[in-house]
N, C-alpha and C positions, 0 to 999 in steps of 0.2 A: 143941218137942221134935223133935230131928232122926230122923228114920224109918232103921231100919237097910235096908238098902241090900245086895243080894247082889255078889257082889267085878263082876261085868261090868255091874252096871246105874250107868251116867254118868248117871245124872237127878240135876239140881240138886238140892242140898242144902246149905244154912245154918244152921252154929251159932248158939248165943245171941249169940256174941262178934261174929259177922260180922253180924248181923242188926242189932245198933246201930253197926257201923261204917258200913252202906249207910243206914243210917235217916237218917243224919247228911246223906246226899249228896240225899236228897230233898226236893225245893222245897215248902213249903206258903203257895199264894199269897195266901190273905184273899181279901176282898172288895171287892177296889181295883184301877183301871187298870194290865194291864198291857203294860209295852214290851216290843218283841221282844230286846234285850239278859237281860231278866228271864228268859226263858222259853226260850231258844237253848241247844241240847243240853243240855233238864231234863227231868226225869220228873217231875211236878206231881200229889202227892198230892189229889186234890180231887174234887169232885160236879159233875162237866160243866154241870150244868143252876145250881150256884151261882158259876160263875165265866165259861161262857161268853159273856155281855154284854161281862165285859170282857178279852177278846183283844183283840189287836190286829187290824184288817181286812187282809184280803189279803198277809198275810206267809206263805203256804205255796204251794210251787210244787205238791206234791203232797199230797194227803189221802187215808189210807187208812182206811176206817171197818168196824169188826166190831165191830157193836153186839150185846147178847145177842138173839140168836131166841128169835122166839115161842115157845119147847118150858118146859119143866118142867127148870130147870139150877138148882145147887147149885156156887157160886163161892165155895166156904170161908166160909160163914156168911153170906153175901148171894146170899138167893135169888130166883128168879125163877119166876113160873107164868103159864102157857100162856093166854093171853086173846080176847077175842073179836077177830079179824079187823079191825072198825070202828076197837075201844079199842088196838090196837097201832100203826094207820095214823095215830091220835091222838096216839100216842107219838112215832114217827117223826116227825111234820109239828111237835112243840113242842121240837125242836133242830137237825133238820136245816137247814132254811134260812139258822141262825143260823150254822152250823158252816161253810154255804157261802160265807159271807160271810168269811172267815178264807183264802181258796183267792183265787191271785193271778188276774188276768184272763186270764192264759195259759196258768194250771195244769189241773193235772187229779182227780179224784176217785173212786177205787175205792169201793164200799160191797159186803159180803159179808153171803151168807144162802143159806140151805135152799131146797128147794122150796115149801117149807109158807106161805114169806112172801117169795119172788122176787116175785110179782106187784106185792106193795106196797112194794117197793123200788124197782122200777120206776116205779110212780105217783111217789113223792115223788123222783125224780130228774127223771122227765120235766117235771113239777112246776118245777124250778127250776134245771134244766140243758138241756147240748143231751148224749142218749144217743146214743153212740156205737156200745156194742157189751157182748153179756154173755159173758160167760169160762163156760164149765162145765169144772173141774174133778173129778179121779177121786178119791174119798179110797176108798185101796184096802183101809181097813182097817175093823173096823167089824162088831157081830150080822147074819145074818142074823135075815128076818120068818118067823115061822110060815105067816101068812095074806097076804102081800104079797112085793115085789118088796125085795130088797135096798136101803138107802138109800149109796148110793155115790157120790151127786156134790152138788159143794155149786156156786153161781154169786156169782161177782161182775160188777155193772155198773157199766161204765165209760162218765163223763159230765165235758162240759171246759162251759167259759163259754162259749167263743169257736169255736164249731167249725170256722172259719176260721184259727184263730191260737190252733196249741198244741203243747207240747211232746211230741215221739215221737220215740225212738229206735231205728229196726228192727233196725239192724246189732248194737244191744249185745244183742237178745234173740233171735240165732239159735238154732235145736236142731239138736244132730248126731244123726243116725238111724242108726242099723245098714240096711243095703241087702241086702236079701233074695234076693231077682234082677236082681244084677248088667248094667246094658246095657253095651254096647260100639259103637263107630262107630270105623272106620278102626283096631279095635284096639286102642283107649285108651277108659277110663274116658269114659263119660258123664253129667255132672250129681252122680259121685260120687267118692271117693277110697279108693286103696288105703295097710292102716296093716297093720303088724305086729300090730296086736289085731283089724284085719277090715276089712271094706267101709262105709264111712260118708258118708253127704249130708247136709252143711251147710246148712236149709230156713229157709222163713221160717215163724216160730211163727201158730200158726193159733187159733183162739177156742177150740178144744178142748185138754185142756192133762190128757196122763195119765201126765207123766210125773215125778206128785210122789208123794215117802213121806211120810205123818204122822210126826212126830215119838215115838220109842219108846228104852224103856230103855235102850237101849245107844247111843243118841245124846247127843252130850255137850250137844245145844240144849235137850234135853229136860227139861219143866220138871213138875209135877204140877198145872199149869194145864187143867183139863176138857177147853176149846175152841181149844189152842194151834195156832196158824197154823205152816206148817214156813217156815225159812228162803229157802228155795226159789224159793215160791212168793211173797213176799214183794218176792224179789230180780230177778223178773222184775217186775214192778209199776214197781219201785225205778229199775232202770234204763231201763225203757220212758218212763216218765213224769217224773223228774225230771234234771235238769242237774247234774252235779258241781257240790258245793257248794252247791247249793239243799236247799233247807227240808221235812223230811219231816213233818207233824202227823199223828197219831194220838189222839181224841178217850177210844177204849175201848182203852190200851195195853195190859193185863194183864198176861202175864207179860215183855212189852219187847220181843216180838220185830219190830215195824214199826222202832223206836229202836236195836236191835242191826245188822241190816242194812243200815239207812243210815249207820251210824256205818263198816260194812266195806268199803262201798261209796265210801267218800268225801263223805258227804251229812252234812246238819247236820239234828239230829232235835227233835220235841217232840210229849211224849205226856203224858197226862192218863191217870189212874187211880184210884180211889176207894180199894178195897184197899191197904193199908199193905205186906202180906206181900209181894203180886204188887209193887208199888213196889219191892222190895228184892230180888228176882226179876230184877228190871230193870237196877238199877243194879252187882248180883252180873256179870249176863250184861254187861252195857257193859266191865266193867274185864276181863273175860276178852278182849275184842275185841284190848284192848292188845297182848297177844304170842299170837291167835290167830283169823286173818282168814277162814279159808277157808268157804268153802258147799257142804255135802254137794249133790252135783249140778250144782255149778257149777265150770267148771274153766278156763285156759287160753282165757280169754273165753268161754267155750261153756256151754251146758243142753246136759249130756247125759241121755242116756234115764235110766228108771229101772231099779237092777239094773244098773246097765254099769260100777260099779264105781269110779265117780268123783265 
C-alpha cells in the first residue's frame, strides 16, 4: 500500500504496478555456482550466509559493507536484537572472511558501524586485512539523550589486501572549503581562490568527514529504509577506492544505495539483499540513474561543504 506522501516529501514510493515491474528485474540466484557475467550489475534477492560459498573469488575491486548493528532495528518485518558483544563478534567472524575472499588483491573494503561495535569491526578486519584507517563521520541528524551525550558520528574502517599495492584516488575525493580568514602574499590569494559565491580551498579530504546530510524527505534519494547510507558519502568511498568500470559489491544492499552510485559513477555494481521490498527500492532507484545522475553535494568534480548549496 503506497503511503500518502505531503505534495514536498520526494521519499520513494512504488505502486502495486511498479513493484512487479522491478520484481521482474531481480536476480534470484539458488544454490549453485555463480559467474561474474550472472551477478554483474544485479541486485541478488538472497540470504548472504546461503549463497555466499558460491561467489565468485576476487571479482570486486571494491567492497562496501553495512551490516546491521548490534542495536534493536526493525527492517520492515526482519528484525534484529541487540546481543551479547562475544555472540556478535561470532556473527561477524561467520561471513566476513568469506566476503573477503570476493575483494580482488588490489582492492579495497569499507565496513560501517556505531560506536557500540567499532571495536569489533576492527578486530575482524585486523583479523584478515591490513587496516588502513577509520573515517568518523557527523550524522548531523538524530534525538538528543536525556542522560548522555548526543550520538552523532557513526565510523567506517578502511582495510586493502595488499597495503603495498592498492587502489586510491586522492585527486577525485577533493573538498572545497569556504575560507574564513582569507591570507594574501604579494597580494594574491594564498592556498585559496576567489569565486563570485566567496572564498574557497580546494583540500585534501582528511579522516574526518562532516560534511554529509542524511538523507530526508525532500530528498529525491530518499528512501523509508531505517539505516539508509546518503549518496554522498557512499561517493566518496566510490571514487577513492575503485577504478572506472571496476566492480562495486555490496553484501547488505538494502535500499541500493552502494549499487545507485556506482552505477552514476561509471562503475559496475553487485549487491545482495534478503528483503524483496528493499530489492525493488533498488532497482526503482537504478532506472532513475538513467536521465538523472547528479549527487547532492557533489558537483563539478568537487565535495563541497555541507549547506553550500550544491
Amino acid at each position: 500500500m503506497v503511503k500518502q506522501r505531503a505534495g514536498r516529501n520526494r521519499t520513494l514510493s512504488l505502486t502495486e504496478a511498479e513493484f512487479i515491474k522491478f520484481r521482474k528485474r531481480i536476480y534470484h540466484p539458488g544454490i549453485k555456482p555463480l559467474g561474474l557475467p550472472a551477478i554483474l550489475n544485479k541486485t541478488l534477492q538472497a540470504d548472504l550466509f546461503s549463497i555466499i560459498d558460491f561467489l565468485p573469488s576476487e571479482f570486486a575491486d571494491l567492497i562496501i559493507i553495512d551490516p546491521p548493528y548490534n542495536l534493536d532495528k526493525d527492517f520492515h518485518g526482519l528484525k534484529f536484537s541487540r546481543i551479547k558483544d562475544q555472540d556478535y563478534s561470532e556473527y561477524l567472524n561467520s561471513w566476513f572472511p568469506k566476503v573477503v575472499k570476493c575483494l580482488k588483491p588490489n582492492g579495497s573494503l569499507y565496513v560501517c558501524g556505531d560506536w557500540k561495535n567499532s571495536s569489533l569491526l576492527h578486530s575482524v578486519m585486523k583479523a584478515n586485512l591490513n587496516v588502513l584507517n577509520r573515517i568518523t563521520w557527523q550524522r548531523e541528524k538524530g534525538r538528543g539523550a536525556g542522560r548522555n551525550w548526543k550520538n552523532a558520528m557513526e565510523d567506517i574502517w578502511f582495510g586493502v589486501k595488499d597495503a603495498s599495492h592498492y587502489y586510491f584516488d586522492l585527486d577525485a575525493v577533493k573538498v572545497k572549503r569556504r575560507v574564513v580568514a582569507p591570507y594574501k602574499e604579494d597580494g594574491k590569494p594564498k592556498d585559496w581562490m576567489e569565486t563570485r559565491e566567496g572564498n574557497f580551498r580546494v583540500t585534501h579530504p582528511s579522516n574526518f568527514w562532516d560534511d554529509i546530510t542524511i538523507p530526508y524527505w525532500s530528498m529525491s534519494e530518499n528512501t523509508d529504509h531505517p539505516t539508509q547510507k546518503p549518496e554522498k558519502l557512499l561517493a566518496k568511498l566510490i571514487l577513492a577506492s575503485c577504478p572506472e568500470n571496476g566492480l562495486v559489491f555490496d553484501p547488505f544492499l538494502g535500499s541500493g544505495t552502494t549499487s545507485v552510485v556506482a552505477k552514476k559513477l561509471g562503475r559496475n555494481y553487485c549487491g545482495i539483499e534478503i528483503n524483496g521490498e528493499y530489492c525493488c527500492w533498488a532497482e526503482a532507484r537504478l532506472e532513475k540513474v538513467n536521465t538523472h545522475k547528479s549527487i547532492q553535494g557533489f558537483s563539478e568534480g568537487i565535495f563541497w561543504e555541507r549547506n553550500s548549496g550544491h
